[in-house]
N, CA, C and O atoms as a GROMACS GRO file, in nm:
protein
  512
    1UNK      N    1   5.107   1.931   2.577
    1UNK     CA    2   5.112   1.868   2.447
    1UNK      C    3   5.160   1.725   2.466
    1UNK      O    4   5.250   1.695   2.545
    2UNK      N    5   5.088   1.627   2.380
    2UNK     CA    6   5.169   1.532   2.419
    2UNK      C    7   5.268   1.489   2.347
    2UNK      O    8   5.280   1.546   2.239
    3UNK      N    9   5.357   1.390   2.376
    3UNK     CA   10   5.488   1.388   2.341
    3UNK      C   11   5.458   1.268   2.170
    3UNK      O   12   5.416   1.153   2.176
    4UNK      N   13   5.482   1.317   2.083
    4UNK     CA   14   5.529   1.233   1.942
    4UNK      C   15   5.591   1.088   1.975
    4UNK      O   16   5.707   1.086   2.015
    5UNK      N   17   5.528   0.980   1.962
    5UNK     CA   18   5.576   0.798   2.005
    5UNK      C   19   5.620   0.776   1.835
    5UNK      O   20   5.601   0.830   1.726
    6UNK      N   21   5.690   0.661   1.895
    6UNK     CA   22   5.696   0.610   1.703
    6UNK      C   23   5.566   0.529   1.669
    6UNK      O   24   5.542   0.522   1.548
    7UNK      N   25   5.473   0.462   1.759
    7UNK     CA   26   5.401   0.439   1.648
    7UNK      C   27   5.231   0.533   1.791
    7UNK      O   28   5.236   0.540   1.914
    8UNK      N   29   5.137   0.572   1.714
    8UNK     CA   30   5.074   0.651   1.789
    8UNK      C   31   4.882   0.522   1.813
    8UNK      O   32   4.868   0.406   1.774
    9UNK      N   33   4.834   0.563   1.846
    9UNK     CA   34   4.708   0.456   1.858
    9UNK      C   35   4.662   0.394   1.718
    9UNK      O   36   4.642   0.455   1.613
   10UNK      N   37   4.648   0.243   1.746
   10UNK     CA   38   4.625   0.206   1.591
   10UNK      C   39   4.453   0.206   1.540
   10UNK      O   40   4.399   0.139   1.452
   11UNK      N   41   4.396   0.312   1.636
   11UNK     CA   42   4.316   0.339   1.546
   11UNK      C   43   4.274   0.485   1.555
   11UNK      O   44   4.258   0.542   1.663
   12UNK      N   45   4.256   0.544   1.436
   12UNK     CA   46   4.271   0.651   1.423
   12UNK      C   47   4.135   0.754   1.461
   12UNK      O   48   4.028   0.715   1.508
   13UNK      N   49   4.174   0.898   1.426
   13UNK     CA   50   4.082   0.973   1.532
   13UNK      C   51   3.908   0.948   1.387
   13UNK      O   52   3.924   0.931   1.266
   14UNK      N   53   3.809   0.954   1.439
   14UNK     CA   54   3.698   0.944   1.316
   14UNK      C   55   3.735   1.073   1.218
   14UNK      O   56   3.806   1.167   1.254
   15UNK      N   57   3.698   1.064   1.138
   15UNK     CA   58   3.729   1.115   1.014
   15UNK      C   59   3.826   1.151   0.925
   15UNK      O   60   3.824   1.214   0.819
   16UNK      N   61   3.946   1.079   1.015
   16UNK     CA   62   4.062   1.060   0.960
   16UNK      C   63   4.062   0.958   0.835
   16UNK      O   64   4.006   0.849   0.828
   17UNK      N   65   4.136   1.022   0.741
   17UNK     CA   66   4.187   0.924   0.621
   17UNK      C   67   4.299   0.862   0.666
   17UNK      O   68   4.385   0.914   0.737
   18UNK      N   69   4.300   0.683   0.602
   18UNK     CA   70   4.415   0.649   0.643
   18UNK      C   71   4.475   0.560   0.496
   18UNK      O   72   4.397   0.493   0.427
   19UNK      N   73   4.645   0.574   0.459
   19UNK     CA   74   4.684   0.536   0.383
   19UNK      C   75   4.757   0.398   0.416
   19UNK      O   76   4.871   0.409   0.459
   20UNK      N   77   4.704   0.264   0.403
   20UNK     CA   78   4.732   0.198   0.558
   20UNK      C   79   4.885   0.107   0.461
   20UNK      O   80   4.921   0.122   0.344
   21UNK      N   81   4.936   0.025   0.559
   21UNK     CA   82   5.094  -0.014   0.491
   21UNK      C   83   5.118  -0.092   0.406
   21UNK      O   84   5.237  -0.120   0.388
   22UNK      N   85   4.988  -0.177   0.298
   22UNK     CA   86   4.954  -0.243   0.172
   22UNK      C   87   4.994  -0.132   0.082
   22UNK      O   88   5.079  -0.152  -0.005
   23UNK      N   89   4.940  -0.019   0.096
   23UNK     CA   90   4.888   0.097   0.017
   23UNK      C   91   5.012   0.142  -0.059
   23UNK      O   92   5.079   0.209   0.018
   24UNK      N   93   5.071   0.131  -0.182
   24UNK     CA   94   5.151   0.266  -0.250
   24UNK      C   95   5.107   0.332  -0.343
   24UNK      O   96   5.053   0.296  -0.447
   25UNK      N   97   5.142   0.476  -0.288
   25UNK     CA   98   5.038   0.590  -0.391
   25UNK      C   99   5.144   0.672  -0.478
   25UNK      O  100   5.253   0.705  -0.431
   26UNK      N  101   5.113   0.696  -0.577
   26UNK     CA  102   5.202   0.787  -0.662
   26UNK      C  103   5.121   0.904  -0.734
   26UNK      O  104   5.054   0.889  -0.836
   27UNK      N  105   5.140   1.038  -0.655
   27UNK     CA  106   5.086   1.119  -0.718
   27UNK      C  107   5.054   1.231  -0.637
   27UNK      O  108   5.128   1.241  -0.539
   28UNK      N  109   4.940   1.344  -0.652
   28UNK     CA  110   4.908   1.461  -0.534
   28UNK      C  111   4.832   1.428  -0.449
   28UNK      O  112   4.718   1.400  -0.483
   29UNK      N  113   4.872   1.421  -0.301
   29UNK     CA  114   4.743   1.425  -0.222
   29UNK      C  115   4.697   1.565  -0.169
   29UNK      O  116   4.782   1.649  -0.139
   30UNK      N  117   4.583   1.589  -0.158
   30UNK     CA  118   4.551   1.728  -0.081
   30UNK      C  119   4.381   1.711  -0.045
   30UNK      O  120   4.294   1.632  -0.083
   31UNK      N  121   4.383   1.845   0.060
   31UNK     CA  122   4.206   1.780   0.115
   31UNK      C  123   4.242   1.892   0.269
   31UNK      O  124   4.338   1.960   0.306
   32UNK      N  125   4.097   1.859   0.326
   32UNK     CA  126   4.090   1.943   0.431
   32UNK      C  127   4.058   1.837   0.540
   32UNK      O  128   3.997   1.878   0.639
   33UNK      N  129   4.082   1.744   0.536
   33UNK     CA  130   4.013   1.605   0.652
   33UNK      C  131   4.191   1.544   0.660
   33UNK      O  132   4.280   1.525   0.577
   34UNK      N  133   4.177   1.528   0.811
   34UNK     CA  134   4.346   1.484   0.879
   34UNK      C  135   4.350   1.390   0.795
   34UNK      O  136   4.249   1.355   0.733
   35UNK      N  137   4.518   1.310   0.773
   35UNK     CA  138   4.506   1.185   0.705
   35UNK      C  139   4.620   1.131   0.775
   35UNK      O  140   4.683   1.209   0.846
   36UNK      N  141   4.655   1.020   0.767
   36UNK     CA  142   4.801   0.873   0.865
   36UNK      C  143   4.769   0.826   0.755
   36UNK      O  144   4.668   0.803   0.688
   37UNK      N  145   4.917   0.812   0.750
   37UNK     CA  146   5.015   0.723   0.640
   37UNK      C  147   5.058   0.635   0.651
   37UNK      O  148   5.167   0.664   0.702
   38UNK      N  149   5.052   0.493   0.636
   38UNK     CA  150   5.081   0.369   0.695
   38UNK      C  151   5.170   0.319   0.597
   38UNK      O  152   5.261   0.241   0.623
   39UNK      N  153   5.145   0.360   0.490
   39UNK     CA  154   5.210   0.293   0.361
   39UNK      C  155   5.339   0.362   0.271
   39UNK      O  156   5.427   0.410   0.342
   40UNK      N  157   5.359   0.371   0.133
   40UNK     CA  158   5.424   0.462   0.092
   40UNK      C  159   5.348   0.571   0.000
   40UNK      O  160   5.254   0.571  -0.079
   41UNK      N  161   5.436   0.658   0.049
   41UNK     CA  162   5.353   0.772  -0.089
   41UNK      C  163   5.478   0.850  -0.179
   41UNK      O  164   5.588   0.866  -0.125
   42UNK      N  165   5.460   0.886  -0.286
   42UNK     CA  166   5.572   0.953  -0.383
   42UNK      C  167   5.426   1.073  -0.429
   42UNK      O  168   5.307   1.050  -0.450
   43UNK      N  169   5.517   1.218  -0.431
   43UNK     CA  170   5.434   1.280  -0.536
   43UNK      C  171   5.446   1.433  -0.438
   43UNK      O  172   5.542   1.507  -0.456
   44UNK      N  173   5.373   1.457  -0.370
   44UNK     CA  174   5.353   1.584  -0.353
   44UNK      C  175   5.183   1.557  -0.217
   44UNK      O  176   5.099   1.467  -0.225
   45UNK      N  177   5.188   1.657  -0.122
   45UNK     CA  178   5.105   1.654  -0.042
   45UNK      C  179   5.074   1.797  -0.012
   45UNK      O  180   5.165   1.880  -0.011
   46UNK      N  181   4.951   1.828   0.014
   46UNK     CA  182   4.886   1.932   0.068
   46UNK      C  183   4.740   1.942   0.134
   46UNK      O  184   4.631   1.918   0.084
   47UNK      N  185   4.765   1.975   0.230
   47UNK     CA  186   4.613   1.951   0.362
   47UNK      C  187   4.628   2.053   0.422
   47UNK      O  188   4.729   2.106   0.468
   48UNK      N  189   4.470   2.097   0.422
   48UNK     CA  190   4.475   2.213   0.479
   48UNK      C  191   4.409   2.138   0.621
   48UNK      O  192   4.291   2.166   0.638
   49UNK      N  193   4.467   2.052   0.718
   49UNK     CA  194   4.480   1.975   0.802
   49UNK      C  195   4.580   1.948   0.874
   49UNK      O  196   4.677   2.022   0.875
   50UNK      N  197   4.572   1.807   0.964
   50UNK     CA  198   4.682   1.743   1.015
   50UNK      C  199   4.726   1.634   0.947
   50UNK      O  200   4.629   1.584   0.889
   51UNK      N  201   4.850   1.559   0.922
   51UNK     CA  202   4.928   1.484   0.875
   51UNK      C  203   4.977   1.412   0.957
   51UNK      O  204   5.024   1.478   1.050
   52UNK      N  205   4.997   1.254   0.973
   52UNK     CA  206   5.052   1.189   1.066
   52UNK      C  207   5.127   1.087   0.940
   52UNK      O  208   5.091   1.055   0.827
   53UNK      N  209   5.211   1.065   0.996
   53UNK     CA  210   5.326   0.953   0.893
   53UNK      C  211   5.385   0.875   0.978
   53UNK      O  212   5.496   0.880   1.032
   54UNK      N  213   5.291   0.797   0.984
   54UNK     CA  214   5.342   0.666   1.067
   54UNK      C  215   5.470   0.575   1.113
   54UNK      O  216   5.559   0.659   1.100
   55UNK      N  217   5.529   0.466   1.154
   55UNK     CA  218   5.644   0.457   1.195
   55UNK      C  219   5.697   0.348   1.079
   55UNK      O  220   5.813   0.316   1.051
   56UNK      N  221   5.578   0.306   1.024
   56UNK     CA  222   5.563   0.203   0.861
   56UNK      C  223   5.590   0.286   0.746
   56UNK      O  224   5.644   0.247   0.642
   57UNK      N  225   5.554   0.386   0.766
   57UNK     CA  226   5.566   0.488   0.650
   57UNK      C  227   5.683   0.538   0.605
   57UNK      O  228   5.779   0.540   0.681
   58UNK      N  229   5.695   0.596   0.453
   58UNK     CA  230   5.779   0.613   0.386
   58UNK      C  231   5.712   0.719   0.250
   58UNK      O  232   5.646   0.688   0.151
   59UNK      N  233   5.766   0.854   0.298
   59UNK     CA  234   5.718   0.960   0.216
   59UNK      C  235   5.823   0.994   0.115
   59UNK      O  236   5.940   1.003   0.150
   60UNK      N  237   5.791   1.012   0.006
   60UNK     CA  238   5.903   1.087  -0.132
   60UNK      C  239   5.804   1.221  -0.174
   60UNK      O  240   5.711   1.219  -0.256
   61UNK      N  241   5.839   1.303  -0.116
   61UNK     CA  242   5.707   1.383  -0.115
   61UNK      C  243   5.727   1.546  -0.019
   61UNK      O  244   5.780   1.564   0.090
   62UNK      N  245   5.650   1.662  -0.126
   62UNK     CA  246   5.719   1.793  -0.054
   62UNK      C  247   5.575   1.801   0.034
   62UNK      O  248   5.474   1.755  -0.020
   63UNK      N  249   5.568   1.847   0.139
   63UNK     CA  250   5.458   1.805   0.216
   63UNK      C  251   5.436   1.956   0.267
   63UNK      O  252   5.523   2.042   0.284
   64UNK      N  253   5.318   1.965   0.282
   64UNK     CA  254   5.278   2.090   0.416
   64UNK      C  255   5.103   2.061   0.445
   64UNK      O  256   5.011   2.002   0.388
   65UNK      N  257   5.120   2.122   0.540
   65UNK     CA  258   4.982   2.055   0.626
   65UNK      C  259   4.960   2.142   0.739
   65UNK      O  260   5.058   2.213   0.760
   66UNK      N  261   4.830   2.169   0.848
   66UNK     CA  262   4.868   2.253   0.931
   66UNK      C  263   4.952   2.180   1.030
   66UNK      O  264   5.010   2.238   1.121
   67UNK      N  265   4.956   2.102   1.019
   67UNK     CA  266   5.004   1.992   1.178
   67UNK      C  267   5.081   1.908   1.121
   67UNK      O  268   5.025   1.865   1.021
   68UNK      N  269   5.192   1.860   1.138
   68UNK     CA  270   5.296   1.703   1.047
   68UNK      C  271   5.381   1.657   1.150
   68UNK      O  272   5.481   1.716   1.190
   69UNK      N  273   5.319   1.506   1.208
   69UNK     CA  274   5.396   1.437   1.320
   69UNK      C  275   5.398   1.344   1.214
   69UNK      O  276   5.327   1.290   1.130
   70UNK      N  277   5.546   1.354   1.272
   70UNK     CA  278   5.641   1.214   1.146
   70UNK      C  279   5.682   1.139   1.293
   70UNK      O  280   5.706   1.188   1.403
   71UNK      N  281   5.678   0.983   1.239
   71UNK     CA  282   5.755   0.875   1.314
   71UNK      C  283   5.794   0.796   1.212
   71UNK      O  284   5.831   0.685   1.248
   72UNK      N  285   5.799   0.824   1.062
   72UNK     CA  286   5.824   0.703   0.981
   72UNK      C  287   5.930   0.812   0.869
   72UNK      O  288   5.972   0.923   0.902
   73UNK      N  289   5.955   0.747   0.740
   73UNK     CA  290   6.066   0.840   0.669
   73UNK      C  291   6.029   0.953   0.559
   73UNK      O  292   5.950   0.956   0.465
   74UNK      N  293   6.110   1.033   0.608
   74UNK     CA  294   6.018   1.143   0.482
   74UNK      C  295   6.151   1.143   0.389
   74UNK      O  296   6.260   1.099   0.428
   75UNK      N  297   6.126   1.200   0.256
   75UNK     CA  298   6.240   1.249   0.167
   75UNK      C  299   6.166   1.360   0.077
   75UNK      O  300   6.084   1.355  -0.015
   76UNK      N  301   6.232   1.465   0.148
   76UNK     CA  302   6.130   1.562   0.118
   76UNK      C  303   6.152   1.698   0.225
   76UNK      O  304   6.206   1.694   0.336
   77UNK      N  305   6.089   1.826   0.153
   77UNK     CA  306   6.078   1.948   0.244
   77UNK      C  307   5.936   1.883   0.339
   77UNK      O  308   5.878   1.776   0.320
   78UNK      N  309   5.916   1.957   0.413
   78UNK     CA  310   5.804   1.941   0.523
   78UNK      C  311   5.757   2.114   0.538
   78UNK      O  312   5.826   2.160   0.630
   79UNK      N  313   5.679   2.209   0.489
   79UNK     CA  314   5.634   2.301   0.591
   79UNK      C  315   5.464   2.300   0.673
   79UNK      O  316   5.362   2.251   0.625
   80UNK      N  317   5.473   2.338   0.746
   80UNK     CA  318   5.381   2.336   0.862
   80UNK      C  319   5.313   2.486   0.909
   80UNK      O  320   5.394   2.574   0.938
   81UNK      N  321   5.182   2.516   0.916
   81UNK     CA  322   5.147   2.611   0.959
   81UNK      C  323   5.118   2.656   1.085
   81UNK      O  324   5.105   2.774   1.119
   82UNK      N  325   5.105   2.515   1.183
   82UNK     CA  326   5.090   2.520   1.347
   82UNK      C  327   5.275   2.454   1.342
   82UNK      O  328   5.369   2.534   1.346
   83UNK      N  329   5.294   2.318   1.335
   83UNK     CA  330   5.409   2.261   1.383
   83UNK      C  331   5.382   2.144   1.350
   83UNK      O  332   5.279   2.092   1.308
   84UNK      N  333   5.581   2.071   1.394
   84UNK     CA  334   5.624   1.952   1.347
   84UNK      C  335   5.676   1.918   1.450
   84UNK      O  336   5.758   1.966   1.528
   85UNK      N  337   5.601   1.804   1.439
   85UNK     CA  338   5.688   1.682   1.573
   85UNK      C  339   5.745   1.531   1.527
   85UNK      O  340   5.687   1.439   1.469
   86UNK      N  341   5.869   1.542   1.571
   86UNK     CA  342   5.950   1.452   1.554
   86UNK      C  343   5.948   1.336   1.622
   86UNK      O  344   6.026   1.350   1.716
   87UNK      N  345   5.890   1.207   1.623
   87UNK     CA  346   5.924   1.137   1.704
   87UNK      C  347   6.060   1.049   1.702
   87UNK      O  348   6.136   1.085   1.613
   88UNK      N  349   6.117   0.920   1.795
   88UNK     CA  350   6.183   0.870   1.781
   88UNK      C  351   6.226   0.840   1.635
   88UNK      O  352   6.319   0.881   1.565
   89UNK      N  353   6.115   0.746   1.615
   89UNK     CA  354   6.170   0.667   1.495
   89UNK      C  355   6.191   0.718   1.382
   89UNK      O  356   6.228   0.659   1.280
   90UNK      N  357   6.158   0.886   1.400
   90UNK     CA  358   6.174   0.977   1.252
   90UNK      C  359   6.287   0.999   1.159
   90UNK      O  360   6.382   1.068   1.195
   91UNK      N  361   6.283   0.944   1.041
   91UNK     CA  362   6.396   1.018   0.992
   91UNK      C  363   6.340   1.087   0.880
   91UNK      O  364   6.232   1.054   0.830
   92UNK      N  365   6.401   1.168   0.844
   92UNK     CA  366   6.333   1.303   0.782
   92UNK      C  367   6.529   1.369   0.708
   92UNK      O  368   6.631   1.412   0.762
   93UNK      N  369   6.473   1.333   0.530
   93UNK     CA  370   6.592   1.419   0.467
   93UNK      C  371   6.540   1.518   0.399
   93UNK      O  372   6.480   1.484   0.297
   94UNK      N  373   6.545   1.637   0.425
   94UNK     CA  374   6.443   1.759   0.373
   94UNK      C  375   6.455   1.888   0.493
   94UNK      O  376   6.498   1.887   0.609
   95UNK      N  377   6.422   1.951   0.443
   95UNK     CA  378   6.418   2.107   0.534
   95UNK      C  379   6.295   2.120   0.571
   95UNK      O  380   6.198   2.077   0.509
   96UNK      N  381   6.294   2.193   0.694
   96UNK     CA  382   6.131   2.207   0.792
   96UNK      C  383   6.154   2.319   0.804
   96UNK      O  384   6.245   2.376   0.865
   97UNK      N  385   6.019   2.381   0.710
   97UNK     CA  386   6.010   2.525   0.795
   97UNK      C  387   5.872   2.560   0.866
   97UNK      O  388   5.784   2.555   0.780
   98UNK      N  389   5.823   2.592   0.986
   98UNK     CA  390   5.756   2.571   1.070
   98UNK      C  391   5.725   2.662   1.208
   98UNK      O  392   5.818   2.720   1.263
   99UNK      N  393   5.628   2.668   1.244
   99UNK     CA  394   5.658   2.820   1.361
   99UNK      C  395   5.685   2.750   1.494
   99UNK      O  396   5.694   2.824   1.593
  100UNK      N  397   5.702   2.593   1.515
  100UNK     CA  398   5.689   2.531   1.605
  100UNK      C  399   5.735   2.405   1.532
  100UNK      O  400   5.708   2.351   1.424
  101UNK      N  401   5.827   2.378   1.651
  101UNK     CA  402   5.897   2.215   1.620
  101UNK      C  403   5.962   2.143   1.754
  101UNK      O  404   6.048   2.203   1.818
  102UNK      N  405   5.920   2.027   1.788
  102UNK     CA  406   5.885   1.967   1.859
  102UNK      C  407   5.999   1.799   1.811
  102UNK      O  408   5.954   1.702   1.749
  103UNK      N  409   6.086   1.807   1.843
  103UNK     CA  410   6.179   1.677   1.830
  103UNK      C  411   6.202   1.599   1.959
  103UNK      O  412   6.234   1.666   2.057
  104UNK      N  413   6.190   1.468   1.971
  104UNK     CA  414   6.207   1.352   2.085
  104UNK      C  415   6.336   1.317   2.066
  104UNK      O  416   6.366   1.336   1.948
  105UNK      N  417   6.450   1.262   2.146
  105UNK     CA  418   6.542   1.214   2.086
  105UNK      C  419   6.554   1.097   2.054
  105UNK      O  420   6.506   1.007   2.122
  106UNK      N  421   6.619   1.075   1.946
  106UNK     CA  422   6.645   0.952   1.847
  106UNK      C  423   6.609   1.013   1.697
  106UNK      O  424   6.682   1.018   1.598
  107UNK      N  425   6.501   1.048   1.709
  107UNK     CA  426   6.497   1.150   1.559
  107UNK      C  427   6.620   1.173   1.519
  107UNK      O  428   6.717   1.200   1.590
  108UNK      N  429   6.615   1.162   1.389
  108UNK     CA  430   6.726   1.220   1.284
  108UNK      C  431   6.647   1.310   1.148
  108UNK      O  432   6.545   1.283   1.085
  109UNK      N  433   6.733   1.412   1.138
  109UNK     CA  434   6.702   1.533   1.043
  109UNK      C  435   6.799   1.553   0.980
  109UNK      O  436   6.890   1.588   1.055
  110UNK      N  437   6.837   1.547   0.845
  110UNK     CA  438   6.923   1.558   0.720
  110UNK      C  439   6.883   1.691   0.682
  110UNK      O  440   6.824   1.648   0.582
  111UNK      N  441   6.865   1.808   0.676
  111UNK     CA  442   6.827   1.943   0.622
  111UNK      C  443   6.858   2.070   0.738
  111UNK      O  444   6.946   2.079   0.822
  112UNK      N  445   6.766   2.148   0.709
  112UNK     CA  446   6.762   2.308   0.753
  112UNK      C  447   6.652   2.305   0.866
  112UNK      O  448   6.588   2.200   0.871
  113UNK      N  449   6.629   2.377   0.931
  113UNK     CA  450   6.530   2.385   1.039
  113UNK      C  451   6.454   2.562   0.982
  113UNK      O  452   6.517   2.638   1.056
  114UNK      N  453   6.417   2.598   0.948
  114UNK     CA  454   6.353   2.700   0.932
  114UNK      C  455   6.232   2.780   0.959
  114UNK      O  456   6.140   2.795   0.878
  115UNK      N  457   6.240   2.852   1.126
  115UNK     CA  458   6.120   2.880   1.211
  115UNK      C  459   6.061   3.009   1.146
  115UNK      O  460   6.124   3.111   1.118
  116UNK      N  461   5.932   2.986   1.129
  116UNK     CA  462   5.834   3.116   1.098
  116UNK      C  463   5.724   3.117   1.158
  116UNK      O  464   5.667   3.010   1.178
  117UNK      N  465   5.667   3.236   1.204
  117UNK     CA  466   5.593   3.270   1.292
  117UNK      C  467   5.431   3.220   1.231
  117UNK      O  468   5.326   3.250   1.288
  118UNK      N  469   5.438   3.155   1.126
  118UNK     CA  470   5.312   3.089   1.014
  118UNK      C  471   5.361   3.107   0.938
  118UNK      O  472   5.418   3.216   0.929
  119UNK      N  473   5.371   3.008   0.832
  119UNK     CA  474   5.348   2.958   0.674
  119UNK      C  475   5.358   3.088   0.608
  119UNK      O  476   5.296   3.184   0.653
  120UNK      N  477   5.449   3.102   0.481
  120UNK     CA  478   5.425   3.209   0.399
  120UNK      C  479   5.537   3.351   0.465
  120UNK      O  480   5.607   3.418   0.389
  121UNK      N  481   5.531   3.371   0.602
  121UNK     CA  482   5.647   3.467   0.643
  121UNK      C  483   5.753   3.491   0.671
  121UNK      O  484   5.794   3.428   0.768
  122UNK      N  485   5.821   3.559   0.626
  122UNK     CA  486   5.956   3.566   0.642
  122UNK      C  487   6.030   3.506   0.753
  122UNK      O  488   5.990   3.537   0.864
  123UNK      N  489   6.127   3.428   0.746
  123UNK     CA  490   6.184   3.383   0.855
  123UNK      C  491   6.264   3.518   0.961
  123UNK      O  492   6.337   3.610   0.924
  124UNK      N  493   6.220   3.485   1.090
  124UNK     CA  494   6.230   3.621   1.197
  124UNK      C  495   6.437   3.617   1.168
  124UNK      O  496   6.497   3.534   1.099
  125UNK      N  497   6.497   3.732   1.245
  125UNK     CA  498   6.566   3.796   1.198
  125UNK      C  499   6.698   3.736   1.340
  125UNK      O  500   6.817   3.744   1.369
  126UNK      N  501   6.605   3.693   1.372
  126UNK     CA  502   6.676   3.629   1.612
  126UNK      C  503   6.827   3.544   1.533
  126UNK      O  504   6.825   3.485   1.425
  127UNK      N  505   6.908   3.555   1.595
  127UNK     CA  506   7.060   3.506   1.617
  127UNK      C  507   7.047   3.387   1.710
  127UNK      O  508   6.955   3.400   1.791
  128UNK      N  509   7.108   3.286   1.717
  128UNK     CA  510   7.120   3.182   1.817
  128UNK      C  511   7.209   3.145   1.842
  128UNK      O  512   7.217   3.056   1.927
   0.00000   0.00000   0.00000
């Protein structure tokens, strides 16, 4: 896997949507095509996709997606149906729940970590 950078190639994979760092959106996003966030968003997100939130970016927003690599700021829950990767420059105030999570150090996380084996199931029962 490769490792979560704070900022990732500046140009994105084809058919990616991109919200680039002019851009502020207020409202629902959702869709089945990956999308990078360059800009700000407030409101609410859902993709039945991947999510990238750039190292410009700045989310107010409860998010889930199958895939969510943050390098920029979330304020907000995050859940994930594959996993979340943290890069450096992440800061993230919100709870992740996720069957896979993936943090670099320098990341910072203000919330709960909450592992599930996929989206929707009970969090497993394991002691740590």
């Amino acid at each position: 896997m490769k490792a979560p950078t704070s900022e990732t190639s500046a140009t994105p994979d084809a058919g990616t949507s991109v919200i680039d760092r002019t851009t502020a959106l207020t409202g629902a996003l959702s869709g089945d095509r990956p999308v990078r966030i360059e800009g700000t968003l407030r409101g609410s997100i859902d993709l039945a996709a991947a999510l990238e939130i750039a190292g410009t970016a700045v989310v107010e927003a409860s998010v889930r997606a199958t895939v969510i690599r943050v390098a920029g700021t979330v304020v907000g829950d995050l859940e994930a149906v594959e996993r979340v990767e943290l890069a450096p420059t992440a800061r993230v105030k919100g709870d992740i729940t996720t069957p896979a999570l993936h943090v670099v150090e320098g990341a910072q996380l203000d919330g709960r970590v909450i592992m599930r084996r996929s989206a929707g199931e009970p969090p497993t029962n394991t002691k740590i």
